[in-house]
C-alpha positions in Angstrom: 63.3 75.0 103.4 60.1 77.1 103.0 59.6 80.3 104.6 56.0 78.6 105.5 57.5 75.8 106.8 59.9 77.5 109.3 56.5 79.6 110.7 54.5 76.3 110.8 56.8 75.2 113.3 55.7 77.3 115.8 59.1 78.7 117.3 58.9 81.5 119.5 59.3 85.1 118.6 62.3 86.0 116.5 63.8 87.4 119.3 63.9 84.7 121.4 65.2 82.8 118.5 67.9 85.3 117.5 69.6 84.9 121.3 69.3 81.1 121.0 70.9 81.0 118.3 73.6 83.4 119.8 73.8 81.0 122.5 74.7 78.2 120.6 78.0 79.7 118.7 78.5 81.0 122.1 78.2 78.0 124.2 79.9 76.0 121.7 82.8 78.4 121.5 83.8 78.6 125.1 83.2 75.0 125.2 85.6 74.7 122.5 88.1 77.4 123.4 88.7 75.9 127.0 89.4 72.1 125.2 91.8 73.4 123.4 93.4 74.4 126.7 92.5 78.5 127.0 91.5 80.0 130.3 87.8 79.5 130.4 85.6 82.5 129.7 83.0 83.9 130.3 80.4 84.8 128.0 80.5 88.4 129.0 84.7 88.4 128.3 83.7 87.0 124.9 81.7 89.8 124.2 84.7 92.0 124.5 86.6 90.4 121.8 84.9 91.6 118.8 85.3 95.2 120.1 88.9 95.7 120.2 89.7 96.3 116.7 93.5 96.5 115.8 94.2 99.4 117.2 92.6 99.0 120.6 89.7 100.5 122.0 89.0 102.3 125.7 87.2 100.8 128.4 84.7 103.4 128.3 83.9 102.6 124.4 83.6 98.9 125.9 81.2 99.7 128.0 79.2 102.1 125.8 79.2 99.0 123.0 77.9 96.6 125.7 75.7 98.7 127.7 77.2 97.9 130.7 78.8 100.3 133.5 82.8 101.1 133.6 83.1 99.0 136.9 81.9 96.1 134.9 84.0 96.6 132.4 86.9 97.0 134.5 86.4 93.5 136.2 86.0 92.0 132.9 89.3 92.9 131.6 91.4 92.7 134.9 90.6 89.4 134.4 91.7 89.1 130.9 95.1 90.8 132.1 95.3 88.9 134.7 95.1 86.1 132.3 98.1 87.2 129.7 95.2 87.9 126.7 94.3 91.6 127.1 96.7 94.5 127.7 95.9 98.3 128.4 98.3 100.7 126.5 98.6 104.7 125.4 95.8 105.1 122.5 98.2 106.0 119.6 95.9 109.0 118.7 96.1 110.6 122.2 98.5 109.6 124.9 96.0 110.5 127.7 94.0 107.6 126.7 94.6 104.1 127.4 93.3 101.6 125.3 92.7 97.9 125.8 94.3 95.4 123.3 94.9 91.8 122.6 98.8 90.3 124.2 100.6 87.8 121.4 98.3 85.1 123.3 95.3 87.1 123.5 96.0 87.2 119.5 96.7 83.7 119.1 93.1 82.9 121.4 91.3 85.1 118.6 92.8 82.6 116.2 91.3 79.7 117.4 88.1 81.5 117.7 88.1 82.8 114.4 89.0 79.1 113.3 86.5 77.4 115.9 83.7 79.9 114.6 84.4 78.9 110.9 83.6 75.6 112.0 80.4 76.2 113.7 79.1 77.5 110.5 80.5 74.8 108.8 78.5 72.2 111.1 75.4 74.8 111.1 75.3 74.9 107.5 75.2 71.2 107.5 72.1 71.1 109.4 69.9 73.4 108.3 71.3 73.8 104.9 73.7 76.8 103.4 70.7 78.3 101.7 69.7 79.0 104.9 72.8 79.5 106.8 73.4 82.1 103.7 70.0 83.8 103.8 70.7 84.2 107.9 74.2 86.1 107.3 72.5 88.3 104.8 69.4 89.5 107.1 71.5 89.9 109.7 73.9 91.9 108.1 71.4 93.8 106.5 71.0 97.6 107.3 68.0 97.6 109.5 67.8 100.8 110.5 68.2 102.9 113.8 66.5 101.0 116.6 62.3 101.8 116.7 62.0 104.3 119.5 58.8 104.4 121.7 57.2 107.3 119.8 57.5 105.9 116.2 56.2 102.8 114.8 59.5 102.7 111.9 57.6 102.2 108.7 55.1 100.1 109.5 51.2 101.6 109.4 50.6 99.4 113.0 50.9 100.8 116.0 53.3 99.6 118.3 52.7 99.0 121.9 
């Protein structure tokens, strides 16, 4: 597919098309996740998952990652302990810190995910080709640079507004 052809198209801006796109490996996901019998989730207890890391991470970390406040945070994973997938245990590095981590099942649902998002890219790559699915991964993993503050333009001659 042309890069001429994708603009001729008239999508919205790439923003907007970025978060649809997030929205449908998310949608799908939790769809998916909850047929396959898991609690159902919510898209903000998704969004935790990919911050925990082996060894944990702290709720304040959590909520620094996903710009939300501690409270927030707390209610997102009393939920998920409530719900046998998260646990909160002493950081290994310093015992005054408690860090939240996957249970066995809370390992086993990041499984399925892992497996249930290796589809989706299957299926995605199907439809819109792997040329494209391969050119996305690599923009978007792509060092863009620290985010383009109000007083800079980043290094484009155009002013910003």
């Amino acid at each position: 597919m042309e890069v001429g052809y994708v603009r001729s198209m008239g999508r919205g801006p790439l923003a907007a098309e970025l978060l649809r796109a997030a929205d449908w490996f998310n949608d799908a996901l939790l769809e998916r996740l909850s047929a396959a019998g898991w609690p159902p989730l919510t898209r903000n207890q998704a969004q935790v998952f990919p911050l925990l890391g082996e060894q944990g991470v702290s709720q304040s970390e959590i909520a620094r990652r996903l710009g939300i406040t501690r409270q927030s945070v707390n209610v997102l994973v009393a939920d998920l302990i409530d719900a046998d997938i998260l646990a909160k245990t002493p950081d290994a590095a310093d015992a005054r810190v408690t860090v939240i981590v996957l249970t066995e099942a809370g390992q086993r649902l990041a499984s399925d995910a892992r497996d249930i998002l290796g589809h989706l890219e299957r299926v995605l790559a199907d439809r819109i080709g792997a040329e494209v699915t391969d050119a996305l991964r690599i923009g978007l993993a792509a060092d863009w640079g620290p985010t383009v503050s109000a007083d800079s333009d980043g290094d484009h001659a155009t002013s910003l507004p």
